[in-house]
C-alpha positions in Angstrom: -20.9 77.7 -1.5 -18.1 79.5 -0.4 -14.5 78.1 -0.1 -11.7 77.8 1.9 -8.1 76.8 1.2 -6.2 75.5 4.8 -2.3 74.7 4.7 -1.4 73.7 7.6 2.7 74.0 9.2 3.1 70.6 9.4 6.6 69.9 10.8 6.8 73.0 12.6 6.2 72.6 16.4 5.2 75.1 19.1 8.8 75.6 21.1 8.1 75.6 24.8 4.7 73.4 24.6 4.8 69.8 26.0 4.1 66.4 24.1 0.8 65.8 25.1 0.1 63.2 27.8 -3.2 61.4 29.0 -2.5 63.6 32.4 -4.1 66.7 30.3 -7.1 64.9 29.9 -8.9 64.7 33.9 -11.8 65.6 35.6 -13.0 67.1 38.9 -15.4 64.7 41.1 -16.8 67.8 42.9 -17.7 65.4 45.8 -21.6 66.5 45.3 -22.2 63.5 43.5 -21.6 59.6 44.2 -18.7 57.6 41.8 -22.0 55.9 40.1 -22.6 58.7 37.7 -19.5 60.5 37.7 -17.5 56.5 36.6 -19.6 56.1 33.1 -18.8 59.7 32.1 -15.6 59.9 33.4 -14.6 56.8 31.0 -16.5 57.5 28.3 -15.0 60.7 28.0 -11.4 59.1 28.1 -9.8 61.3 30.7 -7.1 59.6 33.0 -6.3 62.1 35.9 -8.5 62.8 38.5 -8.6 66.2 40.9 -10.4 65.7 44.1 -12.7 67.7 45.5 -14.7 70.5 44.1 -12.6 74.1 45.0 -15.5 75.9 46.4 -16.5 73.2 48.6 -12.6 72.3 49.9 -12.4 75.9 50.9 -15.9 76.8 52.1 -17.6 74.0 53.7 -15.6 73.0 56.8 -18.4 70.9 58.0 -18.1 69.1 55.0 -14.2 68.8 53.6 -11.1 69.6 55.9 -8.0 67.8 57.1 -9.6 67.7 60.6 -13.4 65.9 59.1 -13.0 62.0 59.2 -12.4 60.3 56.0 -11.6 64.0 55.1 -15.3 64.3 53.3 -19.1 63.9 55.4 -21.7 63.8 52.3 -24.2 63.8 55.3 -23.7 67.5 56.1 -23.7 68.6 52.3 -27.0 70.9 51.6 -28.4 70.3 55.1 -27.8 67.5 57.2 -28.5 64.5 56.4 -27.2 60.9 58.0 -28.7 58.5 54.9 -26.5 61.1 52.5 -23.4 59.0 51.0 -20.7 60.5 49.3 -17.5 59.2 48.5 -14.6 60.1 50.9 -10.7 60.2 50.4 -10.6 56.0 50.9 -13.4 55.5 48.3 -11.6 58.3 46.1 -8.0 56.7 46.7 -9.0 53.6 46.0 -11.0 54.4 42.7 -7.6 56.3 41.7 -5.7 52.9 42.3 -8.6 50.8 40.7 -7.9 52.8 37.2 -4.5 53.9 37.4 -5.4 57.2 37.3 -3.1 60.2 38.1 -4.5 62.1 41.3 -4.7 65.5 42.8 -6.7 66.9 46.3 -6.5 70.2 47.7 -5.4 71.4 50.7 -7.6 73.5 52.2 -6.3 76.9 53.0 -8.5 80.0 53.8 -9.8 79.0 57.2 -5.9 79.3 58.3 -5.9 82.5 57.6 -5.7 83.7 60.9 -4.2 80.6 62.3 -1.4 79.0 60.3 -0.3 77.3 63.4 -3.6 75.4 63.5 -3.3 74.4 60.3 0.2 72.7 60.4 -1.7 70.4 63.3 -4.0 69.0 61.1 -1.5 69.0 57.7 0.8 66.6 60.2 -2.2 64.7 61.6 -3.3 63.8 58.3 -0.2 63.1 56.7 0.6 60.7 59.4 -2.7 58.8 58.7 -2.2 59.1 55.3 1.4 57.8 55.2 0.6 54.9 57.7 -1.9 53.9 54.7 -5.1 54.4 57.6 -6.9 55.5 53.6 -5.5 52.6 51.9 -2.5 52.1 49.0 -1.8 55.9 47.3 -2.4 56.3 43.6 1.6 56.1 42.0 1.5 59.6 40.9 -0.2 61.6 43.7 0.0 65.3 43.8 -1.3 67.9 47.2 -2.6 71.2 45.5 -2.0 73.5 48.3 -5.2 75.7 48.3 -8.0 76.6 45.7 -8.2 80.2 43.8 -7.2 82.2 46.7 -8.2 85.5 45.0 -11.6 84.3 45.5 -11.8 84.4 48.6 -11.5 87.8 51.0 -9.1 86.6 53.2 -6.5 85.9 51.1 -7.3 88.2 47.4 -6.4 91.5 50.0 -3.3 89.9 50.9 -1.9 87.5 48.8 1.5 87.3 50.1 -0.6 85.6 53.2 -1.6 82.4 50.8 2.4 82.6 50.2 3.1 82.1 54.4 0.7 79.3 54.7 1.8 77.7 51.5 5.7 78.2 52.7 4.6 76.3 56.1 2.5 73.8 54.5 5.2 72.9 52.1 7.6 72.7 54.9 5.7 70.2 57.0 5.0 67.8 54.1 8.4 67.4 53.4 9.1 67.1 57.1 6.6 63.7 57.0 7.7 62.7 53.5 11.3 62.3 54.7 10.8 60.8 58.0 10.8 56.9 58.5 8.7 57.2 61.0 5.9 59.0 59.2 6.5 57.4 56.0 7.9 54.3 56.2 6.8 53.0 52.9 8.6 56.3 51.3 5.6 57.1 49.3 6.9 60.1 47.3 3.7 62.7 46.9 4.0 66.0 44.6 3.4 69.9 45.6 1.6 72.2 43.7 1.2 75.8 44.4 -0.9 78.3 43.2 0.8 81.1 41.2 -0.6 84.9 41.2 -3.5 85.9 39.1 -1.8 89.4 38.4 2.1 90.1 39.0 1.7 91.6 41.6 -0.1 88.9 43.4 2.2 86.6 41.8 5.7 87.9 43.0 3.7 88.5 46.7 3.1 84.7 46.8 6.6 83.8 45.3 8.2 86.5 48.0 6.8 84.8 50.9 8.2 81.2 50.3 11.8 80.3 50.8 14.4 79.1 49.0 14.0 75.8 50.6 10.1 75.5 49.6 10.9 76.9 46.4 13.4 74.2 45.5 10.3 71.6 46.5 7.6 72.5 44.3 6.7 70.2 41.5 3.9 71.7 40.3 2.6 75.6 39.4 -1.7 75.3 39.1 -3.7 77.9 37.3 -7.2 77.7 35.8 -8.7 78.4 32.7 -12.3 79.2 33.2 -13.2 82.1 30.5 -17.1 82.5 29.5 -15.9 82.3 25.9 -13.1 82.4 23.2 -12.4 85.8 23.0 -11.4 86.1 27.0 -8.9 83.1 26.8 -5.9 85.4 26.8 -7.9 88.7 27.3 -6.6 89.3 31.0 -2.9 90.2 29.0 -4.7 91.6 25.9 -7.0 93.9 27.8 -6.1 94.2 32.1 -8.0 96.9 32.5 -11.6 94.9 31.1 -14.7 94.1 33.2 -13.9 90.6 34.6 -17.7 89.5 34.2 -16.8 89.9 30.0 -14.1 86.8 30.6 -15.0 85.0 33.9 -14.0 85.6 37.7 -11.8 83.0 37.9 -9.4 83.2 35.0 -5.9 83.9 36.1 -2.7 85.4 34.0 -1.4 81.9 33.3 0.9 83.4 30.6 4.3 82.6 30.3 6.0 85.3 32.1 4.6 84.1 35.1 5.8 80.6 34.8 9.4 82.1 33.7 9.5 83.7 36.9 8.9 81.2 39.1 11.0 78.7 37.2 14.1 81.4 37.9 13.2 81.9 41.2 13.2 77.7 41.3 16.9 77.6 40.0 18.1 80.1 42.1 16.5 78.2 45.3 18.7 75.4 44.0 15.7 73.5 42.5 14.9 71.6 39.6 12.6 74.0 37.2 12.9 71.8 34.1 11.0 68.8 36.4 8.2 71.6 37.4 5.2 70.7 35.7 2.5 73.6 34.7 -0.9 72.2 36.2 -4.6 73.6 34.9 -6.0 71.8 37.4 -9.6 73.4 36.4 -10.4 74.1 33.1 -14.1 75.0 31.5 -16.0 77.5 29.0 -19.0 79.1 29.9 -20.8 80.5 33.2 -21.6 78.1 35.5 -25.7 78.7 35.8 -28.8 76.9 35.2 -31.2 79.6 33.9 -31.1 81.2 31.0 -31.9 84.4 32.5 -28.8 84.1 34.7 -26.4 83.8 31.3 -25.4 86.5 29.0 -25.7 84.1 25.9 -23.8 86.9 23.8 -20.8 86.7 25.9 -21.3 82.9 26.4 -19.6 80.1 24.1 -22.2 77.2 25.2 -23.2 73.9 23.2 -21.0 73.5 19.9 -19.9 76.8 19.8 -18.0 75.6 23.4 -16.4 73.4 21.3 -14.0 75.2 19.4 -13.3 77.5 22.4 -12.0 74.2 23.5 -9.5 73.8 21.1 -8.5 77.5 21.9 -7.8 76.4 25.6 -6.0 73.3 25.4 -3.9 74.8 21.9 -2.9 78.1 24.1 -2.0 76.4 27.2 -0.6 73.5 26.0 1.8 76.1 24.0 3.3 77.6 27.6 4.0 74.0 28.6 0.8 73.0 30.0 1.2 68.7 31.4 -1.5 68.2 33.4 -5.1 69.7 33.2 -8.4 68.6 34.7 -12.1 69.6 33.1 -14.8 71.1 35.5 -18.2 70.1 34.7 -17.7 66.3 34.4 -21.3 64.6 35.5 -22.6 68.6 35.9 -25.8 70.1 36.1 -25.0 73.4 35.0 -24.9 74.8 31.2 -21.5 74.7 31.2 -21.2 70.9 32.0 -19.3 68.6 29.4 -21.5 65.7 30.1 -24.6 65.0 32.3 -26.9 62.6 33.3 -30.5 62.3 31.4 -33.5 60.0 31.7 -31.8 57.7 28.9 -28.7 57.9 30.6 -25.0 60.2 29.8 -25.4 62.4 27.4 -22.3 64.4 25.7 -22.0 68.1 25.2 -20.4 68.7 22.5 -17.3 70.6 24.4 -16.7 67.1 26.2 -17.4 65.2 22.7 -14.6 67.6 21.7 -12.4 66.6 24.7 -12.8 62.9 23.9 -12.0 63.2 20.1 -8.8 65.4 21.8 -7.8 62.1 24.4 -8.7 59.4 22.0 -6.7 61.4 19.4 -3.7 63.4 20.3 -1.7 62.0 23.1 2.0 61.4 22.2 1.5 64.2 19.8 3.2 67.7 19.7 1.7 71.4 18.8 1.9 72.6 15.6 2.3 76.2 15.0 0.1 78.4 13.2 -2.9 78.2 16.1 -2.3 81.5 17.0 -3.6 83.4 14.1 -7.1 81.6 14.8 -10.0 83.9 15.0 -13.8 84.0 15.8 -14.0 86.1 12.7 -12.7 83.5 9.9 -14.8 81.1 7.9 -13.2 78.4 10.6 -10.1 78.3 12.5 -7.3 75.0 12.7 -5.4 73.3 14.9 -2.9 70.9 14.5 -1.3 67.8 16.6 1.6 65.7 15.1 3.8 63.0 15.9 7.0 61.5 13.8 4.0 59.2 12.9 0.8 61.3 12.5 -1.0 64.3 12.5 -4.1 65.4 13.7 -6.1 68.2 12.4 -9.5 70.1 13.9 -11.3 72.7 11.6 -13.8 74.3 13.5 -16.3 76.5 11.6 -17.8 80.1 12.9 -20.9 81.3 11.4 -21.1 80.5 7.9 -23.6 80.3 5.2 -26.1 78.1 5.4 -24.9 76.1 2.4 -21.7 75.5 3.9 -18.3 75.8 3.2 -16.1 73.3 1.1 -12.7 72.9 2.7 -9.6 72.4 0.9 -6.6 70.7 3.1 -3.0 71.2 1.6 -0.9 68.2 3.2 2.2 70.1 2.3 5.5 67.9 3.8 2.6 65.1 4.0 2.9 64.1 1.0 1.4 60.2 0.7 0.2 60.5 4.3 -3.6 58.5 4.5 -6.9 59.6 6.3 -6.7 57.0 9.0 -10.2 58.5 10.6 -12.5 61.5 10.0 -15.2 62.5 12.1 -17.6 65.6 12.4 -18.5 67.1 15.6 -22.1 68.7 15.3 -25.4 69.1 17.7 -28.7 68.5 18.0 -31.4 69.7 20.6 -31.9 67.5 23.5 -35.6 65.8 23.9 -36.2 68.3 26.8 -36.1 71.5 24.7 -38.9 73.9 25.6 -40.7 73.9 22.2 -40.8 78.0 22.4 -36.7 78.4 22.8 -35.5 79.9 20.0 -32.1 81.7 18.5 -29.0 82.1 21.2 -31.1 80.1 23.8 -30.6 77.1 21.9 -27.1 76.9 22.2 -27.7 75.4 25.7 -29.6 72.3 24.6 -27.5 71.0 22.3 -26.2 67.7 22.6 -23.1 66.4 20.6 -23.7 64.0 17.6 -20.3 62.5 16.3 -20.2 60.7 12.6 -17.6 59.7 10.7 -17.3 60.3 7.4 -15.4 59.6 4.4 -13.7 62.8 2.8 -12.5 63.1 -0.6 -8.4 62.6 -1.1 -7.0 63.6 -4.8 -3.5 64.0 -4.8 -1.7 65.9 -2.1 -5.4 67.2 -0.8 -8.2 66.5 1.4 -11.8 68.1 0.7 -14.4 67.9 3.0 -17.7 70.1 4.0 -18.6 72.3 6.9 -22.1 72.1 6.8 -23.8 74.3 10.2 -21.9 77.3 12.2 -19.0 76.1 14.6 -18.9 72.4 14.1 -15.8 70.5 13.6 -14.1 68.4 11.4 -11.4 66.1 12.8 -8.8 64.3 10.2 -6.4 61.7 11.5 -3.9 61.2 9.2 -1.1 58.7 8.6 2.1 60.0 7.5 3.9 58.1 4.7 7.1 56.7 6.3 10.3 58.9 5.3 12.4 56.7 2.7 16.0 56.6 2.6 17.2 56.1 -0.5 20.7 54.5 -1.1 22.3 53.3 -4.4 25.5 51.6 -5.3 27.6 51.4 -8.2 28.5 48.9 -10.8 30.7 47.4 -9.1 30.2 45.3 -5.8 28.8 47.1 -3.2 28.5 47.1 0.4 25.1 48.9 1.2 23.6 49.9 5.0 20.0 51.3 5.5 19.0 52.8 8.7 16.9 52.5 11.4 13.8 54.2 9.4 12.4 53.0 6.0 15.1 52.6 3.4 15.6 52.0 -0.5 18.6 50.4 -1.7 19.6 49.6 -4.9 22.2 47.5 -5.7 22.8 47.6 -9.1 25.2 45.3 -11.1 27.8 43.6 -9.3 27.6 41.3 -6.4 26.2 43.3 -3.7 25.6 43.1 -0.3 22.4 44.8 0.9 21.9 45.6 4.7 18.3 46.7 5.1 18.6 47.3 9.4 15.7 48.6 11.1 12.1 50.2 9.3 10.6 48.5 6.4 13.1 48.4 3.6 13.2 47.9 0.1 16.1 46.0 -0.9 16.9 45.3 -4.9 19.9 43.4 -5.6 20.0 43.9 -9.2 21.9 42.2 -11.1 25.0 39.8 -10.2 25.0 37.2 -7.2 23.8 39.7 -4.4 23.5 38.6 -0.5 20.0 40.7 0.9 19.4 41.0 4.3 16.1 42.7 5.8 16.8 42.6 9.8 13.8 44.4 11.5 10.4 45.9 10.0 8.6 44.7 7.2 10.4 44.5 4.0 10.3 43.7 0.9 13.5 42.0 -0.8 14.2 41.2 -4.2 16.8 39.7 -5.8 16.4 40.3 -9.7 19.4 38.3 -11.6 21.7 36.4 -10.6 22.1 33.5 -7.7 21.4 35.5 -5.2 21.0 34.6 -1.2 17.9 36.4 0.4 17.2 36.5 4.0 13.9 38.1 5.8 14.7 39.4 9.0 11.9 39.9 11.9 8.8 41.4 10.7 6.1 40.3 8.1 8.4 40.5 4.8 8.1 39.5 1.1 11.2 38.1 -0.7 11.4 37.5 -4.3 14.3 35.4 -5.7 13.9 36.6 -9.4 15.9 34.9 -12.1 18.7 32.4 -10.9 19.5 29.8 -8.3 18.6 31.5 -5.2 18.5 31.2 -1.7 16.0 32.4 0.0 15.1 32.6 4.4 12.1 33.8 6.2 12.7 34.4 9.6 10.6 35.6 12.1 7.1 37.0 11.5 4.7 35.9 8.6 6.8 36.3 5.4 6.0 35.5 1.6 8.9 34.1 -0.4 9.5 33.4 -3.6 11.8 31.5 -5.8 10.3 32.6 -9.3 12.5 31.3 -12.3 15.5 29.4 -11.4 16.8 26.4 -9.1 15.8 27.5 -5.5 16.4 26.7 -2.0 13.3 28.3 0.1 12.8 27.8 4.0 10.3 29.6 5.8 11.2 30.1 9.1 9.1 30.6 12.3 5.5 32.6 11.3 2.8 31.1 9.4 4.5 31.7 6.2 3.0 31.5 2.0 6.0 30.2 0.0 6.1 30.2 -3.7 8.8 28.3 -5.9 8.2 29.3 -9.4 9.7 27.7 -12.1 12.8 25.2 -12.1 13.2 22.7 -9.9 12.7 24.0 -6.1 13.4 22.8 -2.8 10.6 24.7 -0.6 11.0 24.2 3.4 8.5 25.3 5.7 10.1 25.5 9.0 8.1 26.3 12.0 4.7 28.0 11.8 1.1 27.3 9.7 2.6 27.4 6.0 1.6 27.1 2.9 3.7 26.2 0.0 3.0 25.8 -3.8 5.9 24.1 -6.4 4.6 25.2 -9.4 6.6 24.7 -12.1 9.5 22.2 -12.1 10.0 19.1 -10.4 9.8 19.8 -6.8 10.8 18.6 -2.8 8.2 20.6 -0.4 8.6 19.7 2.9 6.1 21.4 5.6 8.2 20.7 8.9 6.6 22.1 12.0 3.6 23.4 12.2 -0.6 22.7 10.4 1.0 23.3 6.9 -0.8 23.2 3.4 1.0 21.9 0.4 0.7 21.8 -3.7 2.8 20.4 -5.2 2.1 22.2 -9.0 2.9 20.8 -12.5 5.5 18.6 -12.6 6.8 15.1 -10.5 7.0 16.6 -6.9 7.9 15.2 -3.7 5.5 16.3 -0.6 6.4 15.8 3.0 4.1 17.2 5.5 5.9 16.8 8.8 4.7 17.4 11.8 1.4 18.8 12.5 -1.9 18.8 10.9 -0.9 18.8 7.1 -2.7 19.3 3.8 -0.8 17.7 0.5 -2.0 18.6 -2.6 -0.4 16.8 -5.5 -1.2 18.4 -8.5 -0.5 17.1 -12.2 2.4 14.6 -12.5 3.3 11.4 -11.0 4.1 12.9 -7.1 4.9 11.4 -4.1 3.2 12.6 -1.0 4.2 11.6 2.9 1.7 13.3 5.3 4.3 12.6 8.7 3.3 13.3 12.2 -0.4 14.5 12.7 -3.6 13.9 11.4 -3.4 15.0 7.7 -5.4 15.3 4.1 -3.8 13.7 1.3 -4.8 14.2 -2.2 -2.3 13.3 -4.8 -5.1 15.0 -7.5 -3.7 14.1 -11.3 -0.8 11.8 -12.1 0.0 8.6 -10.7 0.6 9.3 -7.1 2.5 7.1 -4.1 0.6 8.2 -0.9 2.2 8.1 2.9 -0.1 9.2 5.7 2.4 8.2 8.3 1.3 8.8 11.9 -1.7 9.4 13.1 -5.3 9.9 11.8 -5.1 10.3 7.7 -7.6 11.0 5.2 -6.8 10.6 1.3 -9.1 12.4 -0.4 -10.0 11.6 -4.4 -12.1 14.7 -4.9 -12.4 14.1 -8.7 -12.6 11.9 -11.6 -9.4 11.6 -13.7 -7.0 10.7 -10.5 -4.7 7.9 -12.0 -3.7 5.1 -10.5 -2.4 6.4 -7.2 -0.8 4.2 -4.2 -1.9 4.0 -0.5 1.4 2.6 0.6 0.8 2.5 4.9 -3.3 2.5 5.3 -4.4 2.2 8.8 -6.9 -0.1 9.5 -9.7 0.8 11.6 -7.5 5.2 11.8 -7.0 5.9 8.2 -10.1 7.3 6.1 -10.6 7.3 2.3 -12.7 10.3 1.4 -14.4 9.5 -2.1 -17.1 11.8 -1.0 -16.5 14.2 -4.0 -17.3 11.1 -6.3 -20.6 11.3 -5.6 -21.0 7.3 -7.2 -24.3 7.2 -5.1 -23.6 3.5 -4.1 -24.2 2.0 -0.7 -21.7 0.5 1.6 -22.7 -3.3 0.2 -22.9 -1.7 -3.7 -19.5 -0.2 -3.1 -17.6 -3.1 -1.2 -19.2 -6.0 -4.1 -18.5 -3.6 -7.5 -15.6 -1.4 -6.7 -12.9 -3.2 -4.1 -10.8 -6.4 -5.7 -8.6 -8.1 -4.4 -5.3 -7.8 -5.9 -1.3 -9.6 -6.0 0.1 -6.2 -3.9 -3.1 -5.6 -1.9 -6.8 -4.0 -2.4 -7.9 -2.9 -5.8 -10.6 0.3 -5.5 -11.5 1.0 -8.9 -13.6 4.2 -9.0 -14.7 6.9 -11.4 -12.4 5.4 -13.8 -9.6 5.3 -11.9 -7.3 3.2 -9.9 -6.3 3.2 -6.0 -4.2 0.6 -4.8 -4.0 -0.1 -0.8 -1.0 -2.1 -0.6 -0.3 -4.8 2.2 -4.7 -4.7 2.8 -7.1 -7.3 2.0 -10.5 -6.3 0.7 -12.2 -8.8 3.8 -10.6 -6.5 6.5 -11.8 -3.0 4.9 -15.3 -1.6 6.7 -17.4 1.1 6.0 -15.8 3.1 8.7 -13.1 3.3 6.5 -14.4 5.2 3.6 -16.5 8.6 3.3 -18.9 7.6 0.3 
């Protein structure tokens, strides 16, 4: 098997490209389909921007999309007419946009104004009036007008492209015309512009020519699509001009980032904002758009997984010119090319749009790493990188290798201690429908996605996982290991600060005072009577010697007293303190906190929140306060109080006292010879074992009150029980059981019932 060695530039990110938003992740509803199948896809995939309608159809079918058609789409006239034909129009579209909070984007249509502008500033006003008045219902928040579709495809405006500049100069004129008028738009809905930019520079500076400075200082968006037949023609329109266009696909443009850097000049010099222009793919896809294999070139195609890792190609070069919004093509499709599509047991995946999912599950909020650039179809597998201040997230996507695989080797470099949060392989099997005589490249257009996770092997600083078939993928999402700061004082008394990330501080000797401030922190007192405070994150506090104070801040923290009289303070959050040796003072404060007191003789507080304490050693006063608290009160003579709330006492060995309070609560004062208090409400004290002592009930309730000598198992009926084992005594009822004692003061043995036992 061969191998492969991967370090990755962790820490080094792409200058120019974006953090990566959910916008990059949309779709296209084409409008030849309903919302029914296009919904499930478009979810499952995770994409949350939505580009309305298909660009053929907005510029072609004028019978079917236009400003002038009402509801601006007629499914009936789609194919040929027909009136039971229902499509969604720009109300159904609007209000599925507002439905999922989705970004949105529709195009203007522009080539049948070609040789009548005027014309089409009548029905730009007209519909931005309806529009405006809200005659389609509420507008999606972020809602963007993409003047015009891939002009160079069409003949009217690729010979002159300086004409797709005049209308776009007019168009954008008139909408800010409506969007600044009252009258128009009196709710001051504030809708985005997006303009095409050239395919070649000399289209491009025609188109930029023809718009003034006044239009150039309103564009918010630039679109371009990214529509190659496979990964070597991503860039290949600035790496070869002069090739075929049917090696790299019609519609790819020269999105590089020369042409962005000149209209964002030309935006600044107009007076405009070019650091608020976004760059918009508002159609991206690998692969011809056909449905026979006779009408593909599978050598020059990058179908089925292969797509895949052309994917990664895409998004990674785009994404470094300062791509922020994108939208996929082929979303509920029919053709090869398709990244999900409808089958007789319902959506199936490509694996490009499994790819796309792992991406928007995976990466948003992330940053480019560098390094991408040097990916090529001829290595053993190519990587790309996301990271946060956080996380990373890594794709290795194999080419052709050998059919025993390859065994990967990933250097987390400056990751050092990060985790494998997830890892998942990306690979493909054949769909049902396969012809059973398909065979080699033809394949490729049958496969299906199949994602599995997987557990790789971690040792050390390294990851080591398998690529086991030609051009699946392997994504890692890793956890970094939270920077620590470390600060130490001196022997003398210090005064120590952390910051607002994960610090260590280290007292020393002396009496210290520790400041742990925001992150989780480790603070050490050392020894010497040292003050400890965590603030916010999770921390862990310790005091070591001395009397020390200790105080948990917000967050889920663990303080440990160590030797001396401490005192110790949850706060909020679900903390764990303990005294360990010494004379402590421990209250828990607010979360549903586990409170140990060590040795010595402790006084343990619960405060608010479920708690549970345990006295252990020493001769203890546990109080549970607010909140359904558990209590044990350990070795020695200990004093239990339960509070308020549902409250568990446990005794333990010695002669304890136990006081349940408010609430319905379990009282078992286990060995010694215990003085039980229920106090209010409904109280069970439970004898769960022979060897109890002679313990107290001191304020039974007749008739609310329960003794539990269920554990006993004596086997004796109510009669058996009430003749052999209660007695009358000079303080009150005598129950002698198992060898032990239980005294009910103030009760006869006439007024007990067998309601008030649990035999």
């Amino acid at each position: 098997m061969e191998t492969l060695a991967i370090d990755v530039a962790f820490g080094s990110r792409v200058e120019g490209a974006e953090t990566v938003t959910s916008d990059q992740f949309g779709g296209i509803q084409t409008g030849y389909g309903g919302f029914s199948r296009f919904d499930e896809q478009f979810q499952d995939l995770g994409l949350n921007h939505l580009r309305w309608p298909g660009g053929t159809l907005a510029e072609t079918d004028v019978d079917v999309y236009g400003l002038d058609v009402p509801g601006l789409f007629d499914g009936t006239q789609l194919y040929t007419p027909n009136p039971d034909r229902d499509r969604p129009d720009l109300t159904d579209t609007l209000a599925y946009c507002v439905d999922q909070g989705l970004s949105f984007s529709m195009i203007l249509p522009t080539v049948r104004y070609a040789a009548d502008i005027e014309q089409g500033v009548a029905d730009l006003q007209a519909f931005l009036g309806d529009l405006l008045s809200g005659r389609y219902g509420p507008l999606p928040e972020d809602f963007t007008l993409e003047i015009g579709n891939e002009y160079m495809a069409h003949a009217a405006l690729a010979e002159t492209p300086a004409l797709y500049g005049q209308i776009a100069e007019r168009f954008i004129q008139t909408i800010v015309t409506a969007l600044e008028s009252p009258a128009i738009n009196p709710q001051g809905a504030d809708l985005a512009i997006a303009v095409q930019i050239g395919r070649s520079a000399g289209d491009d500076a025609a188109i930029r020519d023809a718009l003034s400075p006044e239009s150039l200082a309103e564009i918010d968006s630039l679109v371009a699509h990214a529509l190659p037949f496979n990964f070597g023609a991503i860039d290949k329109v600035e790496s070869d001009p002069d090739a075929d266009l049917r090696d790299f696909g019609e519609a790819l443009w020269q999105n590089r980032a020369d042409y962005v850097d000149a209209w964002e000049e030309a935006i600044l010099n107009s007076g405009g904002n070019p650091d608020a222009v976004e760059l918009y793919m508002s159609a991206v896809n690998i692969g011809k758009s056909v449905q026979d294999v006779d009408d593909a070139n599978l050598n020059y195609q990058d179908y089925g997984l292969k797509a895949a890792g052309a994917y990664l190609e895409v998004f990674a070069t785009y994404q470094s010119i300062g791509m922020d919004a994108a939208a996929i093509w082929g979303v509920a499709g029919k053709h090869f090319n398709a990244v999900s599509y409808e089958s007789p047991d319902g959506m199936v995946l490509d694996p490009g749009g499994a790819l796309l999912k792992l991406m928007a599950d995976n990466i948003v909020g992330m940053e480019l790493v560098d390094g991408f650039q040097a990916n090529d179809r001829g290595d053993l597998a190519m990587t790309y990188a996301w990271e946060s201040d956080e996380a990373a997230v890594v794709f290795v996507a194999a080419n052709d290798i050998a059919a025993d695989g390859v065994s990967v080797t990933l250097d987390l470099g400056v990751l050092e201690g990060a985790s494998v949060l997830e890892a998942v392989r990306l690979s493909a099997v054949l769909a049902e429908e396969t012809p059973p005589d398909v065979t080699g490249l033809d394949l490729m257009v049958y496969e299906e996605a199949l994602l599995e996770d997987f557990v790789p092997q971690v040792s050390g600083n390294t990851v080591v996982f398998t690529l086991h078939s030609d051009h699946e993928v392997v994504m890692l999402h890793l956890e970094k290991a939270p920077p620590i700061n470390v600060v130490e004082g001196t022997l003398a008394a210090d005064m120590l600060y952390g910051t607002d990330g994960s610090d260590a501080i280290t007292g020393f000797d002396g009496a210290d005072k520790l400041f742990g401030e925001a992150g989780d922190d480790h603070l050490l007192g050392g020894a010497g009577d040292d003050v400890l405070r965590g603030a916010t994150g999770d921390d862990l506090l310790e005091g070591a010697a001395g009397n020390d104070r200790l105080y948990a801040g917000a967050g889920d923290d663990e303080v440990s007293g160590g030797g001396g009289a401490d005192l110790i303070e949850g706060h909020g959050g679900a903390d764990i303190l303990s005294g360990d040796a010494g004379d402590d003072e421990i209250s828990g404060g607010t979360g549903a906190d586990a409170i140990l007191g060590g040795s010595g003789h402790d006084r343990l507080f619960g405060g608010a929140g479920d708690d549970v304490i345990e006295g252990a050693g020493g001769k203890d006063h546990i109080s549970g306060e607010g909140g359904n608290d558990t209590l044990y009160g350990g070795s020695w003579k200990d004093r239990l109080y339960g509070g308020s709330g549902d409250d568990a006492l446990y005794g333990g060995a010695g002669n304890d006292l136990l006081k349940g309070g408010d609430g319905a609560d379990r009282l078992s004062g286990d060995a010694g010879n215990d003085r039980l208090f229920g106090g209010a409400g409904a109280d069970v004290f439970v004898f769960a074992a022979a060897g109890f002592g002679a313990d107290r009930i001191e304020d039974f309730e007749l008739g609310l009150d329960v003794i539990d000598l269920s554990g006993l198992s004596s086997g004796l009926s109510w009669d058996a029980f009430a003749t052999t084992c209660l007695t009358d005594s000079a303080e009150g009822v005598l129950i002698d059981v198992a060898g032990s004692a239980i005294t009910l003061l103030g009760i006869d043995a006439a007024d007990l019932g067998q309601g008030d036992f649990l035999l």
